[in-house]
Each structure stands twice: as C-alpha cells, then as structure tokens.
MARZA-815790 format. One line per field, with one value per residue (C-alpha): residue number from 1; residue in one letter; x, y, z. Coordinates in steps of 0.1 Angstrom, whole numbers. Layout:
num <- NUM | ... .
residuo <- A | ... .
east <- X | ... .
north <- Y | ... .
up <- Z | ... .
***
This chain:
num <- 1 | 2 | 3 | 4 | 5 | 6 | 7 | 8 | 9 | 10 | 11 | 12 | 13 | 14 | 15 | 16 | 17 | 18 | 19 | 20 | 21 | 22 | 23 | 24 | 25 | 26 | 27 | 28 | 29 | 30 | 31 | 32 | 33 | 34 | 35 | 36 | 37 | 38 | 39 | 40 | 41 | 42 | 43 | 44 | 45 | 46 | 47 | 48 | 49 | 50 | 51 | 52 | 53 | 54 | 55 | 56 | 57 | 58 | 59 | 60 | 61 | 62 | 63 | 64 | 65 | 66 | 67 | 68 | 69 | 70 | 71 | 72 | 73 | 74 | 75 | 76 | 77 | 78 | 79 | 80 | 81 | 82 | 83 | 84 | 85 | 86 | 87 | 88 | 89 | 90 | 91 | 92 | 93 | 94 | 95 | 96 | 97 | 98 | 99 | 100 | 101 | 102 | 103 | 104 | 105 | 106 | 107 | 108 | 109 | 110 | 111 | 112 | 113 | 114 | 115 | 116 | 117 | 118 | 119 | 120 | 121 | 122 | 123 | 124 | 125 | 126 | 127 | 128 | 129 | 130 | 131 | 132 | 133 | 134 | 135 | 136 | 137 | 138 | 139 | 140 | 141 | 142 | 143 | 144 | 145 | 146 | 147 | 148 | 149 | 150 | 151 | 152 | 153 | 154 | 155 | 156 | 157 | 158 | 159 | 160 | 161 | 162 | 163 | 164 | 165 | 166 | 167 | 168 | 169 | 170 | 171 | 172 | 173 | 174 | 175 | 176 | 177 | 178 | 179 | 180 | 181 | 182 | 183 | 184 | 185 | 186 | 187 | 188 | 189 | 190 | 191 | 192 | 193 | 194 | 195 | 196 | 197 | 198 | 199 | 200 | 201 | 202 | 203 | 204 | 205 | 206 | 207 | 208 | 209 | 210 | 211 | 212 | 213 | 214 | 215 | 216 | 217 | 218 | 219 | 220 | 221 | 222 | 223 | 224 | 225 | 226 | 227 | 228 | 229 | 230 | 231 | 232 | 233 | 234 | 235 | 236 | 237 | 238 | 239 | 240 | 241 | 242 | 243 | 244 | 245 | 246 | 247 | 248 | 249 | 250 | 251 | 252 | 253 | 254 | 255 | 256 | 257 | 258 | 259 | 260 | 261 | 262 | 263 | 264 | 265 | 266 | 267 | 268 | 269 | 270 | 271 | 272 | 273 | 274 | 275 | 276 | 277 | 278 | 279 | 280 | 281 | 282 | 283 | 284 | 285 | 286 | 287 | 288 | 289 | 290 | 291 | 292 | 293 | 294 | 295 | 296 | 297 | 298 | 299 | 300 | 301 | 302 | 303 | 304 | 305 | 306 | 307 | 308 | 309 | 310 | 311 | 312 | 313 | 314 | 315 | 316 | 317 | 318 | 319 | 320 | 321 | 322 | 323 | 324 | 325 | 326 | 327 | 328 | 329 | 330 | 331 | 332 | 333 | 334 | 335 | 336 | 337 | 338 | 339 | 340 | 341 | 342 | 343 | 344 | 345 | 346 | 347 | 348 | 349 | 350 | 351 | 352 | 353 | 354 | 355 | 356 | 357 | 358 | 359 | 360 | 361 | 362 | 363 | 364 | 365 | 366 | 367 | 368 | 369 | 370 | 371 | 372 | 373 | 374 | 375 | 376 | 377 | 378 | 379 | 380 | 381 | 382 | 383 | 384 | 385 | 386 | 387 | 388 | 389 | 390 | 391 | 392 | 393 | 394 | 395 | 396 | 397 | 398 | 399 | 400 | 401 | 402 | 403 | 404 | 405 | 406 | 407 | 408 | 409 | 410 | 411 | 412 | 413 | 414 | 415 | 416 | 417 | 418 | 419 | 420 | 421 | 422 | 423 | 424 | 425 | 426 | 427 | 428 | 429 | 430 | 431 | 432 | 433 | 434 | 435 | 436 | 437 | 438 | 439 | 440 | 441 | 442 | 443 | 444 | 445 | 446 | 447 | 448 | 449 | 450 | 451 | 452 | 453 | 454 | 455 | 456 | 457 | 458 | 459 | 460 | 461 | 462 | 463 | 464 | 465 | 466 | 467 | 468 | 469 | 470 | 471 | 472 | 473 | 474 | 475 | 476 | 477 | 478 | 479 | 480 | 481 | 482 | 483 | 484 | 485 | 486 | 487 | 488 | 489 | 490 | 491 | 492 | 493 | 494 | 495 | 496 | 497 | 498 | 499 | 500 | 501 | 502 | 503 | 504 | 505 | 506 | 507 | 508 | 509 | 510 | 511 | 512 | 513 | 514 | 515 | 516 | 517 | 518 | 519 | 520 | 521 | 522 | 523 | 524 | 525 | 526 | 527 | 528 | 529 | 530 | 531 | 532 | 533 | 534 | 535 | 536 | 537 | 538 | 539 | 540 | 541 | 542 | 543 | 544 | 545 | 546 | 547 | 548 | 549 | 550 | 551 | 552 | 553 | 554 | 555 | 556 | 557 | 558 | 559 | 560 | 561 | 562 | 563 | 564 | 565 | 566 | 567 | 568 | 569 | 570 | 571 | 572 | 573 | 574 | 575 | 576 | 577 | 578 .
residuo <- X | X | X | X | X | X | X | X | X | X | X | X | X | X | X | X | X | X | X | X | X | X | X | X | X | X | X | X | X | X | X | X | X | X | X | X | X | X | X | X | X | X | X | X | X | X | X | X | X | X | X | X | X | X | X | X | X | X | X | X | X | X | X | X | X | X | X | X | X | X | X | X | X | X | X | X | X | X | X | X | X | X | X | X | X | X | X | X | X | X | X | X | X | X | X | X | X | X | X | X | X | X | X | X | X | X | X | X | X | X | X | X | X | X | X | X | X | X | X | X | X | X | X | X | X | X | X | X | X | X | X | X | X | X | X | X | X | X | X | X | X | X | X | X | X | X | X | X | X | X | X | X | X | X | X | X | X | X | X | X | X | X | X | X | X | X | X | X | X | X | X | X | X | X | X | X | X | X | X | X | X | X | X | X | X | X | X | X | X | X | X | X | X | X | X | X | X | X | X | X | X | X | X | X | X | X | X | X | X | X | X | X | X | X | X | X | X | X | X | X | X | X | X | X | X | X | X | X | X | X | X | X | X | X | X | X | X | X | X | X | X | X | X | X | X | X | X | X | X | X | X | X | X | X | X | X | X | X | X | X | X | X | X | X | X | X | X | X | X | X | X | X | X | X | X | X | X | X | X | X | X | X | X | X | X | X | X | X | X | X | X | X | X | X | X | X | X | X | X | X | X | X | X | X | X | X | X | X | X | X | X | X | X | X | X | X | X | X | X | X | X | X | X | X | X | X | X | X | X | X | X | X | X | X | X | X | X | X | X | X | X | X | X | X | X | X | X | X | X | X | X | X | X | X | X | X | X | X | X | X | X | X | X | X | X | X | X | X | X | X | X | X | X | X | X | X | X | X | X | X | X | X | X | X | X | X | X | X | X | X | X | X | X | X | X | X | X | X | X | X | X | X | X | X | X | X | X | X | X | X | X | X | X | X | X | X | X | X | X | X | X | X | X | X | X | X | X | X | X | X | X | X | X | X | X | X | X | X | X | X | X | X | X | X | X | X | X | X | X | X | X | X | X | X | X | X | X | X | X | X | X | X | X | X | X | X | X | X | X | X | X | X | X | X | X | X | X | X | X | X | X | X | X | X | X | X | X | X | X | X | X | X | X | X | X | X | X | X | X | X | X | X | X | X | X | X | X | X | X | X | X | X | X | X | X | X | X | X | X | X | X | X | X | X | X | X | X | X | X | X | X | X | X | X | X | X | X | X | X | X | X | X | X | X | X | X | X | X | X | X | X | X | X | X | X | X | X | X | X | X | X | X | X | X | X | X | X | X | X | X | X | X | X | X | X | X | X | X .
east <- 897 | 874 | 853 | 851 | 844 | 813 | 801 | 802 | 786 | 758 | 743 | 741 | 729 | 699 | 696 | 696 | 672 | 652 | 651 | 643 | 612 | 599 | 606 | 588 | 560 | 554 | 553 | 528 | 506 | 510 | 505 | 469 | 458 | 467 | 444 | 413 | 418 | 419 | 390 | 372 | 382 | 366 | 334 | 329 | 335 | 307 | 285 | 291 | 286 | 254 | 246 | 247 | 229 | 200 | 201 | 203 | 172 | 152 | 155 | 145 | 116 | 102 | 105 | 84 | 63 | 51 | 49 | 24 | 5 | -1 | -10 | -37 | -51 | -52 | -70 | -95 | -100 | -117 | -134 | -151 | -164 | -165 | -178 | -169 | -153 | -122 | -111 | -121 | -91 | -72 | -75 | -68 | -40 | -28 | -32 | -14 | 14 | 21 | 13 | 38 | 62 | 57 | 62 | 97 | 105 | 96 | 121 | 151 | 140 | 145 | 185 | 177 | 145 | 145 | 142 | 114 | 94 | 95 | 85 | 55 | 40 | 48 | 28 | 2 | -2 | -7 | -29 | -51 | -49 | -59 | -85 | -116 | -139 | -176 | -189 | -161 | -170 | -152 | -134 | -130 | -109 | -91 | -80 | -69 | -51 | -30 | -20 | -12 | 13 | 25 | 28 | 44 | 71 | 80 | 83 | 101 | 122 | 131 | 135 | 163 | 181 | 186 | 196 | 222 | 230 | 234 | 251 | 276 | 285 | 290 | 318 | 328 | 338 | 352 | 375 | 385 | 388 | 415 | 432 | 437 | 447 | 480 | 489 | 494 | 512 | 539 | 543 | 547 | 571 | 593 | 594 | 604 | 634 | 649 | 640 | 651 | 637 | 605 | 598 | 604 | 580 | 555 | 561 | 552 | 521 | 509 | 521 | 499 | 467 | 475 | 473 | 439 | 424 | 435 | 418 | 389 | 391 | 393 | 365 | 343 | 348 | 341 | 316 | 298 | 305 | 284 | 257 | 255 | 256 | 229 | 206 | 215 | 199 | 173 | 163 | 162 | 137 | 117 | 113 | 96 | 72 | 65 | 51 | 30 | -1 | 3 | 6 | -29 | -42 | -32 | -48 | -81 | -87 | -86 | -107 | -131 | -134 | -147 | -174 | -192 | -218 | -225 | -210 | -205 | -191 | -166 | -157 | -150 | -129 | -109 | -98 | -91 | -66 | -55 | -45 | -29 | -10 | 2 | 16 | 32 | 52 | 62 | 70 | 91 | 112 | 117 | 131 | 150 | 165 | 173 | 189 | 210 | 224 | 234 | 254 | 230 | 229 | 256 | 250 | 249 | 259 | 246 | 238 | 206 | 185 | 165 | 134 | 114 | 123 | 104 | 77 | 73 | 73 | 50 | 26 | 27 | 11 | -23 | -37 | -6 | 14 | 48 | 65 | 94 | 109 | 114 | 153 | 170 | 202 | 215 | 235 | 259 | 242 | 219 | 183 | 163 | 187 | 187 | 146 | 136 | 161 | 145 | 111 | 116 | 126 | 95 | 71 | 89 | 86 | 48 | 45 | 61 | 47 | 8 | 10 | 36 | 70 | 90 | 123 | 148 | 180 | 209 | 245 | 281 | 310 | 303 | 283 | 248 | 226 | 190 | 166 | 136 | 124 | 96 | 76 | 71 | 75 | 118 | 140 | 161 | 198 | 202 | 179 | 191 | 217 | 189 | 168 | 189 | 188 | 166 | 131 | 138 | 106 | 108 | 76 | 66 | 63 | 26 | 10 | 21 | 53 | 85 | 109 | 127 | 127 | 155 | 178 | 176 | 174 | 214 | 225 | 221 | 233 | 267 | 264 | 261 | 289 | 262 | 264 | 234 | 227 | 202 | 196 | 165 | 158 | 129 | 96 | 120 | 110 | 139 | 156 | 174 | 200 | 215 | 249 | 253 | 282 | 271 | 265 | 290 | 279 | 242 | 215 | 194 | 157 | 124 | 105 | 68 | 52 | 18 | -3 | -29 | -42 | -44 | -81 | -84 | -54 | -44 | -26 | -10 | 3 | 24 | 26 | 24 | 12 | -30 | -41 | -15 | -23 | -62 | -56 | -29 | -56 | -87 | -68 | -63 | -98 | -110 | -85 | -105 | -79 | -83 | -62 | -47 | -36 | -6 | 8 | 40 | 53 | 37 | -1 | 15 | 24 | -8 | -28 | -4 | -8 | -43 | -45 | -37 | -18 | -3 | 1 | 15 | 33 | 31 | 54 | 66 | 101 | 98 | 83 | 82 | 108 | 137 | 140 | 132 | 106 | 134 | 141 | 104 | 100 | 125 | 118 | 76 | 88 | 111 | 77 | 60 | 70 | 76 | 79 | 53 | 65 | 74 | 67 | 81 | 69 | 90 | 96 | 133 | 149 | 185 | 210 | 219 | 187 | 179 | 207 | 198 | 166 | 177 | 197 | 171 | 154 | 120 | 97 | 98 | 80 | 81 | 59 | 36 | 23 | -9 | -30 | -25 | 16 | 8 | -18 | 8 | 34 | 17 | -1 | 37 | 51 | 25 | 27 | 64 | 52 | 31 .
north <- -412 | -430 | -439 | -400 | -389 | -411 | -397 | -368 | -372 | -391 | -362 | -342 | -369 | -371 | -337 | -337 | -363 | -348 | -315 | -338 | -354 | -319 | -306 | -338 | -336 | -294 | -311 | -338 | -312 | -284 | -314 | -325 | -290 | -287 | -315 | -305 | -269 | -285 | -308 | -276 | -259 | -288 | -287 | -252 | -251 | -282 | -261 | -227 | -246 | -257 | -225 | -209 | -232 | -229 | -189 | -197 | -220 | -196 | -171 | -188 | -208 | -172 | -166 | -201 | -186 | -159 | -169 | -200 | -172 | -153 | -189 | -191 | -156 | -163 | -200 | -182 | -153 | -179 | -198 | -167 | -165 | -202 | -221 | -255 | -286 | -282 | -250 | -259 | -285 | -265 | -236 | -260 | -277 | -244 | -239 | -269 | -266 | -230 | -248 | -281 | -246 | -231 | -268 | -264 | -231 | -242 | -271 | -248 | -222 | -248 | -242 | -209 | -199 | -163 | -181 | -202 | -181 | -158 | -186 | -197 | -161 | -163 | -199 | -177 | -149 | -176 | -193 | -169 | -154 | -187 | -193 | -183 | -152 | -153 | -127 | -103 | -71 | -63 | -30 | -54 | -78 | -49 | -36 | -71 | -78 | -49 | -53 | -87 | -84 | -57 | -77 | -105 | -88 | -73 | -108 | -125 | -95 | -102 | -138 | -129 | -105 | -127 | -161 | -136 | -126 | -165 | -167 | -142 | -153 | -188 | -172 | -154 | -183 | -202 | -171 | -168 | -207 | -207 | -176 | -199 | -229 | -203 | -194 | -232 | -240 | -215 | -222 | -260 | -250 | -228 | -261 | -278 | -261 | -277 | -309 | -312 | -343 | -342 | -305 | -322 | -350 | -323 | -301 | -328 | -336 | -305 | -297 | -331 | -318 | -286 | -303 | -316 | -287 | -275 | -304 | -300 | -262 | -273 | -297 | -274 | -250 | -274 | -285 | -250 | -246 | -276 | -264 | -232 | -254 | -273 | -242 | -227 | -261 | -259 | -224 | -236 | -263 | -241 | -213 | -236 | -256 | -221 | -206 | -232 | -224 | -187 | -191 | -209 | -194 | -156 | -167 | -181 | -149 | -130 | -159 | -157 | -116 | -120 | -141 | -126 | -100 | -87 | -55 | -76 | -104 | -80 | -63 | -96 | -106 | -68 | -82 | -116 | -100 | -72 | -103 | -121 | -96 | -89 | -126 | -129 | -94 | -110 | -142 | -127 | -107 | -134 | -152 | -126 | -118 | -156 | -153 | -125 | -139 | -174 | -159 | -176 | -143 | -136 | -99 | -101 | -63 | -47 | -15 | -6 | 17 | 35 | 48 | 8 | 7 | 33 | 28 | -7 | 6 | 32 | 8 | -17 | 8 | 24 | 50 | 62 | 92 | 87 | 124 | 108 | 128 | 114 | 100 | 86 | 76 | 41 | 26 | -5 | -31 | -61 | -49 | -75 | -63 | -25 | -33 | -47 | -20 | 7 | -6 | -14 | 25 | 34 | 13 | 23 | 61 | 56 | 42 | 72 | 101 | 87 | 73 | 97 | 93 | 111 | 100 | 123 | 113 | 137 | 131 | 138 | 127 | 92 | 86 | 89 | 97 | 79 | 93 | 84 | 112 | 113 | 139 | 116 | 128 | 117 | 102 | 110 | 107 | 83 | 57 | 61 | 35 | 13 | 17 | -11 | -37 | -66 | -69 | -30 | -8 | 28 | 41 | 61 | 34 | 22 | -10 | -44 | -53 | -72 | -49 | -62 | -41 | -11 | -41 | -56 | -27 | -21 | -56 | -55 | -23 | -34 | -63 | -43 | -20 | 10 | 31 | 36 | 74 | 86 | 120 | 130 | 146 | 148 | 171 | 172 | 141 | 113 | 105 | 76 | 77 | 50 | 61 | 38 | 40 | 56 | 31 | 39 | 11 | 11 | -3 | -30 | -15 | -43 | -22 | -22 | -51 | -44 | -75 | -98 | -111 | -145 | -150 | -182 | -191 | -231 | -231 | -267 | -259 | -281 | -282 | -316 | -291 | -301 | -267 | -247 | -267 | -260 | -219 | -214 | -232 | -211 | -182 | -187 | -194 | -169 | -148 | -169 | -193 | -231 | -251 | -286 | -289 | -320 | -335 | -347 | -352 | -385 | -368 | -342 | -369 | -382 | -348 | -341 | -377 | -371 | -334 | -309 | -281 | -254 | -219 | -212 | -233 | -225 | -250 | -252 | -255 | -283 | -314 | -347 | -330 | -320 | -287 | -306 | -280 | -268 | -300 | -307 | -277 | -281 | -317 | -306 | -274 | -296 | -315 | -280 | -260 | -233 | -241 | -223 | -193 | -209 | -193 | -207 | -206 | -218 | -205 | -216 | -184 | -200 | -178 | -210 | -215 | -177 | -178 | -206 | -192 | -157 | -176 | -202 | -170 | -182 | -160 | -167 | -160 | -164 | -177 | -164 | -147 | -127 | -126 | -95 | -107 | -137 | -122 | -95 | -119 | -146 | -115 | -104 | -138 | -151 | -113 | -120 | -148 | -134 .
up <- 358 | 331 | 359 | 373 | 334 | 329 | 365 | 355 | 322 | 337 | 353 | 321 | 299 | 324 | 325 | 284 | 284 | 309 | 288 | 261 | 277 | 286 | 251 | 241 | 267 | 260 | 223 | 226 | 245 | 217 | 192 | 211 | 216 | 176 | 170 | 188 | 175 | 140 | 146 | 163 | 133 | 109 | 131 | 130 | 92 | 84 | 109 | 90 | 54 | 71 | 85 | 50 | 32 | 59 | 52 | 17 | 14 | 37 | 10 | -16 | 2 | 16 | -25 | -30 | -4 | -17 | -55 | -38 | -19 | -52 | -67 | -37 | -45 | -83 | -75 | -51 | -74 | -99 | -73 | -61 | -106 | -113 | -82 | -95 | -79 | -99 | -91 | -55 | -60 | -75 | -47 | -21 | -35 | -37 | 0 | 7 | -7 | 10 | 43 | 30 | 28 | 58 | 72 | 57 | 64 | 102 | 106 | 91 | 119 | 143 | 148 | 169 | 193 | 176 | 142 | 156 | 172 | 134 | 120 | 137 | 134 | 99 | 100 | 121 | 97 | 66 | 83 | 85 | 55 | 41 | 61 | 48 | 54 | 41 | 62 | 56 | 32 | 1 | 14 | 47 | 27 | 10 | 44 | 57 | 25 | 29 | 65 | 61 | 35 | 51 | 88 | 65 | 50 | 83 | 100 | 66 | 67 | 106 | 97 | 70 | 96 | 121 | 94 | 85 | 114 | 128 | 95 | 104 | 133 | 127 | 98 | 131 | 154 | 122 | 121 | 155 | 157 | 128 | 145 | 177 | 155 | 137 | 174 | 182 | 154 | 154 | 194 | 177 | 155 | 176 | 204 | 174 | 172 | 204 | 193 | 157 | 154 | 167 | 152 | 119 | 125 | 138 | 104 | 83 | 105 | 100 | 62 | 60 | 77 | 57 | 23 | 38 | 48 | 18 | -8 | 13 | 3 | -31 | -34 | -16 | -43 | -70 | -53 | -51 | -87 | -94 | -73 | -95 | -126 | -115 | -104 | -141 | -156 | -130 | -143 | -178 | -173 | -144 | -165 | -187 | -166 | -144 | -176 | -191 | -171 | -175 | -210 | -216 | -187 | -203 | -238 | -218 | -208 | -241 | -252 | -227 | -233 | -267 | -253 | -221 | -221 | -192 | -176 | -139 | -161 | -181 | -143 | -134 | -161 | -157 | -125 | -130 | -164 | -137 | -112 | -144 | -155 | -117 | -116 | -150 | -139 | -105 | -121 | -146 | -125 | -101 | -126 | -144 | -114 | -106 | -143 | -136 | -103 | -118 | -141 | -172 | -193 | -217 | -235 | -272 | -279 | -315 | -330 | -315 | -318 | -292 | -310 | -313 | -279 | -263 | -285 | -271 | -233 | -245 | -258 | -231 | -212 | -227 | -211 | -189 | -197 | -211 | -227 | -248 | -275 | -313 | -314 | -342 | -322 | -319 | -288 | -287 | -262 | -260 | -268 | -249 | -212 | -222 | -231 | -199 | -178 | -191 | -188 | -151 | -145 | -165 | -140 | -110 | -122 | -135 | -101 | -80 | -100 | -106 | -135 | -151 | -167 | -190 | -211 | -218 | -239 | -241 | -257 | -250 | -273 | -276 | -247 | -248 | -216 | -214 | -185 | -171 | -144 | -125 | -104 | -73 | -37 | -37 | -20 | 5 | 0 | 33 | 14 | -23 | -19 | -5 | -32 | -55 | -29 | -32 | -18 | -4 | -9 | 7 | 27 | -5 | -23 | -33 | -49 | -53 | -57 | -49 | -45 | -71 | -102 | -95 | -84 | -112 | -132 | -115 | -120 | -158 | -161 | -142 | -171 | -201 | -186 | -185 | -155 | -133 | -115 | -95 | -86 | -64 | -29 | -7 | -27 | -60 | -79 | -94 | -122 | -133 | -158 | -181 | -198 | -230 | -260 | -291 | -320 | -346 | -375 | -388 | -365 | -381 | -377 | -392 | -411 | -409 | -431 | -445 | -428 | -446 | -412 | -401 | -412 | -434 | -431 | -424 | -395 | -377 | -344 | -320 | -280 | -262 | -231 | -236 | -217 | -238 | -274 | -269 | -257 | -285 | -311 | -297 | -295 | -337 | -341 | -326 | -350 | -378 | -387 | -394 | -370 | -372 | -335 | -329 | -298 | -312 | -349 | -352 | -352 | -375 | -401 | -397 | -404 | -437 | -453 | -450 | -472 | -448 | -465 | -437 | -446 | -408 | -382 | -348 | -328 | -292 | -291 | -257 | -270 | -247 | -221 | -249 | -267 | -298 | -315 | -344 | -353 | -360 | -379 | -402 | -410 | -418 | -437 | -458 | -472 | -485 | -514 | -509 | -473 | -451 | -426 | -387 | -353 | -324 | -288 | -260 | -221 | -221 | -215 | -215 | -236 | -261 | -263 | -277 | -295 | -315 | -321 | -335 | -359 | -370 | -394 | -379 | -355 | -321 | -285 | -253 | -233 | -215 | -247 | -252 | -282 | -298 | -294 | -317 | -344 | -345 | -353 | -372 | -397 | -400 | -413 | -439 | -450 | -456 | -481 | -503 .
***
C-alpha cells in the first residue's frame, strides 16, 4: 500500500505546487504592475515638482517683468529731458533686459501650446511698447499706454490661469496615480496570504519602497525649507541693492528742484518726481509683500498710540482731503505693520472716492475699531472677497497700480491678530475696519524737539555706493552743511587725522557687501568727546536687522529717503545735543 499512498499524494502535491506557481505567477504580476505604478508614481511626482516650480517662476518673472517695464518708462522718461548718450545706455539696457525676460518667460511656456502661444503675444505686446514712436502725439501715447497695460494684464493674467491650471492637474494625475498604486498593493497583500512566504518577502519589498518614498518625502520638505531660507536672505540683500538707485536718484531730484528755472523745466521735473514716487510705491509693496509671504517679519507689539500715526498718513499726502478726528487712545501692536496697513486703506479709499478719505475710530470694551471709509461708487458683495487677492483690481478701479495694496493690507492684519471688515454695496461707498486691543500700559510718544537746523554744521557721511555718497552729500549742502564724504573707514581715518571735527554722522549701515555700518559708528564716535549724534541709512529691511537698530539709540532710515526725511531727522539729533 506505500506504493498506492505516494500515488495518491503525487497528484496533490502537483496540484499544491501548481496552486503555488499560480499564486506565485498572480504575485510576480501584481509585484511588476506594483513597480511601474511606483515608478509612474515617482515620474509623475518629479514632473509635478517641476510643474510647480515652472508656475512658480512665471509669477515671479511676470513680477520682474513689470518692475523692468517701469524701469524702461523711468529710463525713457529722462531720455525724452536729458538727450545724452548715457541715459541712451541706460534706456536700452533697460529694454534688454525685459526682452532677456520675455526670452525666459518664453522657454518656461514651452511645456504647453496654450502657454506658448500667451506668451508670444505677451513678447508681441512688449515689443511694441518698446519700440519707439516719434510721430506719435502726447494724448496718442496716453491712449496707447493705457491699453497696453490693460491688454497686458489680461494676457499675464491668462498666462497665470492656465500655469495653474497645468499645475493642477499634474497634482491631479499624481493623485489618481497613487490611488492606483494602494489598489495594487492591498490585491498584493491579500495574494500574499496564500503564499506565506512570498507575501512576506512582498511586504518587506514594499515597507522598503515605503521608507523610500517616504525619505524622499522628507528631503523634499527640507529641501523646500531651504529654498524659503534662501529667498529670505535673498530679500535681505535685494532689498538693498533694489533701493540704492532710488535712493540717489529720489535725492537728485530734490536737488535738481532747487536749481531749474523755468516753468517747462519745473513741469518736467513734476513728472519725472510723480514717475519716482510711482516706482518707489510699487517697489515697496512688492517687496513688502515678498516680506510678508516668506515669513521674514516678526511683530514687535507695544503701546501705541494712534494720534502720530494719522498725522503721518495725513501729511504724506498734501493737498488731499483726509477728515480724521483728534484721538488720544493707544493700541497694542507693531507701529511700522499697523502704519503701513492703515496707510494702504487710506490710498486705496483716496483712490475710490477722488481724492477723499475719512478715519473714524470707535471703541468697545477693550477693543478698539479703526475705519477708513470712502464715498466711492462700491462694491458689490460677489467681488468683496476678491478684493484681498493679489494683483485683483475691480472695473472701478482707476490709476496705476498693482493690485497689491488691500492684500497686503489683510496679510498683516492676519499677522498682528487684527481682524479685517469690509462693508460696502454698489452707489453706498466702503469702509474698512481694523479691530486692535486697547493699550493698557502707557504708550511711549517723542515729543516735539525744537530744531537748530543743519546749517553749518560739519557733517562726515559714509556710503561706499558713489551715486548714493554724492546725492546724500548734495542733498546736505544744499541744506547748508559742510560735508566730509568717505568710502570706507580708512578715508574716514584719514579726514579726522587731518582736523576734521563732525558735529553729525550720517553712515550707511552696508559697507563693502556686510552690514558693517554700526560697527563703524561706534568705533569714530568713540574718538569725539562728547561723541557727535549718528544717523543711519540702510535698505536692509530684515527684522534682526531693525531690531538691532532700534536698540543701537542712534537715528535711522530707510532707504529710499527724501530730503525733507533727513533735514527732519538730522535738525532733530544735533538738537538733542545742545
């Protein structure tokens, strides 16, 4: 019977190991379909990361863009006054490099026709712009101005839609990718179950690829985070070099005011301040906004009170109408944020209700209500939300602008904890309220300082900038101080061993490419006594940096700075020493 026995096992040993190649043939299958859903998975994901980034950069170049296009109009604005070779150069440098970014913007387009084709009317539209006109009329130039930004921010907005849109749906596949890849894994797993063996092997495969997936994860993420580090250290040494030129050029033109005659050459120079002004405002809220998003601003939350405030709004706008009653309350937040917050609501209601804006402030319990209302045409409820997006400007809206200022007027509120509400409807005006904490200690409030003026005084004055040192030093003798203008602290030395007695420093706080400028100061102060009064200048806007500067006791600016800003200042600290 042995014999009979192993017959009749034989048959179900091969049907066992038959089971057992099937089980191990469904496996293998399940295990390659595992593999190219994973390696699917790992191409859509490099694709997506790629994908984003192209969005990403198409933002900020259409940003580049139109900063350079401003640069262009600003170059070409003094060519049309000063027909000299170098501000030819300079206007067509300028040119170029819009056209090197349109170049760029182009290639990124190149992943999708729709992209493309935006893209080359954008080229198209630039182009043109920047090709020049000499027969065209003033009013002419007017009307083409305004339909070409207006055609341009159409197609940039079209070319932002669809990068998202691409954007999305690469996010989309990825998703639907990793869906499929679950579904083969737990069909993997449940196989595994008839073959112990081999499901165990399989497990660990995939707990493997797993941990992979899951370091990649990981590394990505620190990876990003470095990427945000470096754009915060980017800001802080772009902030700098972006306002270097403003600076001088801003104190050029006050310079240059006090010395034509003419009424055309004064109409002239109106515009060219007007066109200034416009860029430093664009410029600074690209940048504050850039600020905001990085995460580089930390609030440093005080007694303040709001009274100073609105008198500094209300002055930075002579000859508008702004109703604010006198206030004596105080709020708990960061001055400089709540400053520029409420300044952005008082342009955008100045700009809505022609030229009018009024601020109301109203308390409840602890809370304290700050409004700025406006008697503008409205807005409708469907677009309110709209309003606080970026680069979103509603039909009533008129002048230049970016579009800009309500979102970030929302994004600092959210970081000062401050809540933002807007109530408005069509024919009925807006009004825009900030809700702040009531101070409960004593706000610190500078009193006003009786000035001597900076007439006769010696003044030595540091920037290794040459177009900044010689506007800061003409702005100060125009003001009728004597100047001993320095590089670097080795022509400092030099001017003090040979008599030069300061009654004022003026110092930048970047020298040679490292924030350097207290340092200095300190070291040339220690040589006087009593050691003369010290204004600082920089365009690092980083918070360490401000910080260090409220706490060096010195007087500080930032750049771009005007001329009234600095006679205003320097009067103030050799007033404080005598």
């Amino acid at each position: 019977m042995q014999p009979d026995r192993l017959d009749a096992l034989g048959p179900r040993r091969s049907r066992a190991e038959f089971l057992l190649m099937g089980a191990i043939a469904l496996v293998a299958l399940l295990v390659f379909a595992v593999l190219a859903e994973f390696g699917q998975q790992r191409h859509l994901h490099q694709r997506t990361i790629e994908t984003v980034a192209i969005s990403r950069n198409m933002r900020s170049d259409t940003l580049a863009i139109m900063q350079s296009l401003t640069d262009v109009k600003a170059a070409r604005l003094l060519q049309e006054t000063y027909n000299s070779t170098d501000v030819r150069l300079q206007a067509d440098a300028a040119a170029a490099d819009v056209r090197a970014q349109i170049e760029l913007l182009q290639q990124q387009a190149a992943i999708d026709p729709e992209l493309e084709a935006t893209s080359a009317r954008i080229a198209a539209l630039i182009e043109a712009d920047l090709s020049p006109q000499p027969n065209l009329r003033p009013a002419e130039i007017a009307v083409r101005s305004t339909s070409f930004r207006a055609e341009l921010r159409t197609e940039i907005t079209r070319l932002l839609t669809r990068a998202n849109a691409i954007n999305d749906a690469a996010r989309e596949e990825e998703r639907r990718s990793r869906e499929r890849l679950d579904a083969t894994t737990i069909a993997l797993g449940v196989l595994a179950l008839v073959a112990a063996a081999l499901g165990a092997l399989a497990v660990r495969g995939e707990r493997a690829r797993w941990r992979l997936a899951r370091d990649a994860a990981e590394a990505a993420r620190a990876a990003a985070a470095e990427a945000d580090a470096a754009k915060t250290r980017f800001l802080a040494v772009a902030s700098h070099d972006m306002r270097q030129p403003l600076h001088a050029l801003t104190l050029y033109l006050t310079a240059l005011e006090r010395r034509v005659e003419t009424t055309e050459a004064r109409d002239i120079l109106t515009k060219m301040e007007r066109a200034t002004q416009s860029m430093v405002g664009m410029f600074g809220t690209l940048l504050d906004l850039a600020r905001v998003q990085s995460g580089a601003i930390t609030p440093e939350f005080a007694p303040t009170p709001l009274q100073p405030i609105i008198d500094r709004i209300i002055a930075e706008h002579p000859g508008r109408t702004i109703e604010a009653a006198p206030t004596t309350l105080s709020i708990e937040t960061d001055e400089t944020l709540f400053e520029r917050a409420l300044s952005n609501l008082v342009v955008n209601a100045m700009k809505h209700g022609g030229g009018a804006a009024r601020i109301e402030i109203a308390t409840s319990g602890q809370a304290v209500d700050i409004s700025v209302i406006d008697n503008g045409p409205g807005i409708a409820r469907e677009d309110q939300e709209r309003m606080f997006e970026e680069f979103v400007r509603l039909e009533r809206s008129k002048g230049d602008g970016l579009g800009l200022g309500l979102a970030i007027v929302r994004r600092i509120s959210n970081l000062l904890n401050m809540p933002l509400r807007l109530d408005s409807a069509p024919g009925h005006g807006a009004r825009f309220t900030l809700r702040a904490r009531r101070a409960n200690g004593a706000a610190t409030q500078n009193g006003e300082v009786a000035s001597r003026g900076v007439a006769g005084a010696n003044v030595l004055l540091l920037d290794d900038d040459m177009l900044a040192r010689e506007a800061v030093a003409g702005t100060l003798r125009d003001l009728g101080a004597m100047v001993q203008a320095c590089a670097n602290e080795a022509e400092i030395n030099l001017a003090l061993q040979t008599g030069f007695r300061a009654d004022l420093l003026v110092m930048d706080l970047r020298i040679d490419g490292a924030l350097q400028g207290l340092d200095i100061t300190r070291r040339v102060r220690a040589r006087f006594d009593p050691p003369p009064p010290a204004i600082m200048i920089t365009g690092d806007t980083d918070p360490d940096t401000l910080t260090q500067l409220r706490a060096s006791g010195f007087g500080w600016l930032i750049k771009p700075i005007d001329a009234d800003a600095l006679s205003a200042l320097a009067s103030t600290q050799l007033a404080n020493t005598t």
